[in-house]
C-alpha positions as CSV (number, residue, x, y, z in Angstrom):
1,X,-12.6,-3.6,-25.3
2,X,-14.6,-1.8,-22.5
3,X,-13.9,-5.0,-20.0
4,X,-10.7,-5.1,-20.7
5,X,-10.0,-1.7,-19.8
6,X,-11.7,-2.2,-16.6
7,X,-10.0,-5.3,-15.9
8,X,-6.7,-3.7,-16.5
9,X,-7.0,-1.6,-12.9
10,X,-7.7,-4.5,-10.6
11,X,-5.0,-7.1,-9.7
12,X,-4.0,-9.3,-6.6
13,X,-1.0,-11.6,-5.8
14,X,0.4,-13.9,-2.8
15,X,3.7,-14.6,-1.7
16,X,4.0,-17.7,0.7
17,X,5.5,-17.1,3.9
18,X,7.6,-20.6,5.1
19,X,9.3,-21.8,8.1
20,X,12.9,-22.9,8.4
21,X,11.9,-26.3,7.2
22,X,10.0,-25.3,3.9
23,X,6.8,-25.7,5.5
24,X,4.2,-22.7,4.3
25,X,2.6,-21.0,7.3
26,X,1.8,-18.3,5.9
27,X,0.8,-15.9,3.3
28,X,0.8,-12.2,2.3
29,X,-2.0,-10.8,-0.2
30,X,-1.6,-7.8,-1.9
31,X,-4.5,-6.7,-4.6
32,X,-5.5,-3.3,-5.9
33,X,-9.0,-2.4,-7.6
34,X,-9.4,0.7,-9.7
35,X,-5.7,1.3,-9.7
36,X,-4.7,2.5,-13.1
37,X,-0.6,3.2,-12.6
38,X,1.9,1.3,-11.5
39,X,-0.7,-1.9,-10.1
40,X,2.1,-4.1,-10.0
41,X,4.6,-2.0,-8.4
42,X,2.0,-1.4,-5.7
43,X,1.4,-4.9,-5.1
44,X,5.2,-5.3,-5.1
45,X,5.6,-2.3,-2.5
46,X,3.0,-4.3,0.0
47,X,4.2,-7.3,-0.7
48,X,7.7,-6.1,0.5
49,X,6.2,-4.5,3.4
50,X,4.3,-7.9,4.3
51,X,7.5,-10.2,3.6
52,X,9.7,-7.7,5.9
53,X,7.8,-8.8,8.8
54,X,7.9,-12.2,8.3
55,X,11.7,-12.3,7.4
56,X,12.3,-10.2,11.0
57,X,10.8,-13.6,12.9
58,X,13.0,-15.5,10.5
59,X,10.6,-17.0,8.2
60,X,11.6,-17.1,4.3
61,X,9.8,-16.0,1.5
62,X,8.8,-17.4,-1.8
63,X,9.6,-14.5,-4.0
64,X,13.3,-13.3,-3.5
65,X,13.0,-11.4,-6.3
66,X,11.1,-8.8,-3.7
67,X,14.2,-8.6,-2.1
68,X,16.4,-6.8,-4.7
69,X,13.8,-3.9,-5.3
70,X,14.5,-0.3,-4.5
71,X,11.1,1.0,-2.6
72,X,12.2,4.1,-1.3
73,X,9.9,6.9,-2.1
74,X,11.1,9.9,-3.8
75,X,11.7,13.2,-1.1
76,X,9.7,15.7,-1.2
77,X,10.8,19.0,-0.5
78,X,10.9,20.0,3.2
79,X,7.3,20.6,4.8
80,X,5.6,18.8,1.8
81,X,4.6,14.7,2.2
82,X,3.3,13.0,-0.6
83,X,-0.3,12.2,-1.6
84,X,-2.4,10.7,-4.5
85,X,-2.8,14.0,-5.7
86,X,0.9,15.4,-5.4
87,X,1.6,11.8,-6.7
88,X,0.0,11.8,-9.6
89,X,1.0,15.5,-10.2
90,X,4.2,14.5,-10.3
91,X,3.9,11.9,-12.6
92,X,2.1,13.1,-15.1
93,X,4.9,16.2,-15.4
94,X,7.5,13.6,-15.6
95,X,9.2,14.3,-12.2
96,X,8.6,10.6,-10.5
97,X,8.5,7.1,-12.5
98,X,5.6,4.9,-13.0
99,X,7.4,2.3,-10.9
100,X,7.9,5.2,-8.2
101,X,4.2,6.1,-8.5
102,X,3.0,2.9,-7.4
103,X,5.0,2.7,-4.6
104,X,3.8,5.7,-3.3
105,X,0.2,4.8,-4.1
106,X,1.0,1.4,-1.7
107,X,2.4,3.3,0.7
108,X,-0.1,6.2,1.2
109,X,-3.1,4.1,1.2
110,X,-1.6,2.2,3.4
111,X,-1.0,4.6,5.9
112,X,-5.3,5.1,5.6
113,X,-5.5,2.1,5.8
114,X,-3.8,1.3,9.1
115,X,-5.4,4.5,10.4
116,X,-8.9,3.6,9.8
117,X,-8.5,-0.1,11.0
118,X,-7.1,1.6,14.4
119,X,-10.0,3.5,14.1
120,X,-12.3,0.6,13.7
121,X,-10.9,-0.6,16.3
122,X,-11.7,2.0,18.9
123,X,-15.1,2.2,18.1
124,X,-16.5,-0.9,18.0
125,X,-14.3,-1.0,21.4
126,X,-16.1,2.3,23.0
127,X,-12.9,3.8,23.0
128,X,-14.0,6.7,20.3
129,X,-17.8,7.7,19.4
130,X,-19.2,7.2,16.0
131,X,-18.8,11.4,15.4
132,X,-14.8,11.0,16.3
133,X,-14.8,8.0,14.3
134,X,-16.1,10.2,11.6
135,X,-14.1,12.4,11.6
136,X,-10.8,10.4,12.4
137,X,-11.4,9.1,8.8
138,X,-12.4,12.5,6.8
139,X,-9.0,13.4,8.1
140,X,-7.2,10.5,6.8
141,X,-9.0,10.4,4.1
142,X,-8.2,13.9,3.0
143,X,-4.5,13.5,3.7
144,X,-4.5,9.9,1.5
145,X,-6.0,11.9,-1.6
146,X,-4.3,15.1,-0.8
147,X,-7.6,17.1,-1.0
């Protein structure tokens, strides 16, 4: 029982990116360890996000279904942006769906996500010193899990 609870937080799918001939050129991952609500709707969020940019260069995907999906995150009231912590706030009082919740989950980490990768970036560039790199992703990090 224990590994299956444990189990039951991590999760990863692809959708196959192909050209106007069928031909596969491409793939988007999406996979999520440790996340207990709404996994599958997160993967679906980034999966969506991935597919979008491949569908802009005119590329199709193998999962339409993505396609037919709502992901707009709930609004929060003026001044206020949305966090794990706000997130799962207004979750647990019944405010924002489980399907809602794990798309803001996607989204929010994503945002890190792309922030610490630019940040990455800059170090290992010389652009930014290991103290502003630091601190670049305390920031982030606080602002993902709304602490």
């Amino acid at each position: 029982m224990v590994v299956f609870s444990l189990l039951s937080g991590c999760a990863q799918r692809t959708l196959n990116i192909s050209d106007e001939n069928g031909v596969v050129v491409g793939e988007c991952v999406s996979g999520f360890d440790w996340h207990f609500y709404g996994l599958d709707d997160s993967i679906d969020y980034m999966l969506y996000e991935c597919a979008q940019s491949a569908l802009a260069k005119g590329f199709t995907i193998d999962e339409p279904r993505l396609l037919t999906l709502d992901f707009s995150l709930p609004q929060l009231p003026e001044g206020l942006s949305w966090n794990k912590k706000r997130a799962m706030a207004q979750f647990h009082e019944g405010n924002i769906t489980e399907r809602k919740l794990g798309y803001i989950l996607a989204s929010i980490e994503n945002d890190y996500t792309k922030i610490a990768w630019a940040a990455e970036d800059d170090l290992a560039s010389g652009k930014i010193t290991e103290q502003q790199y630091k601190v670049i992703i305390e920031q982030a990090k606080l602002v993902w899990l709304g602490e």
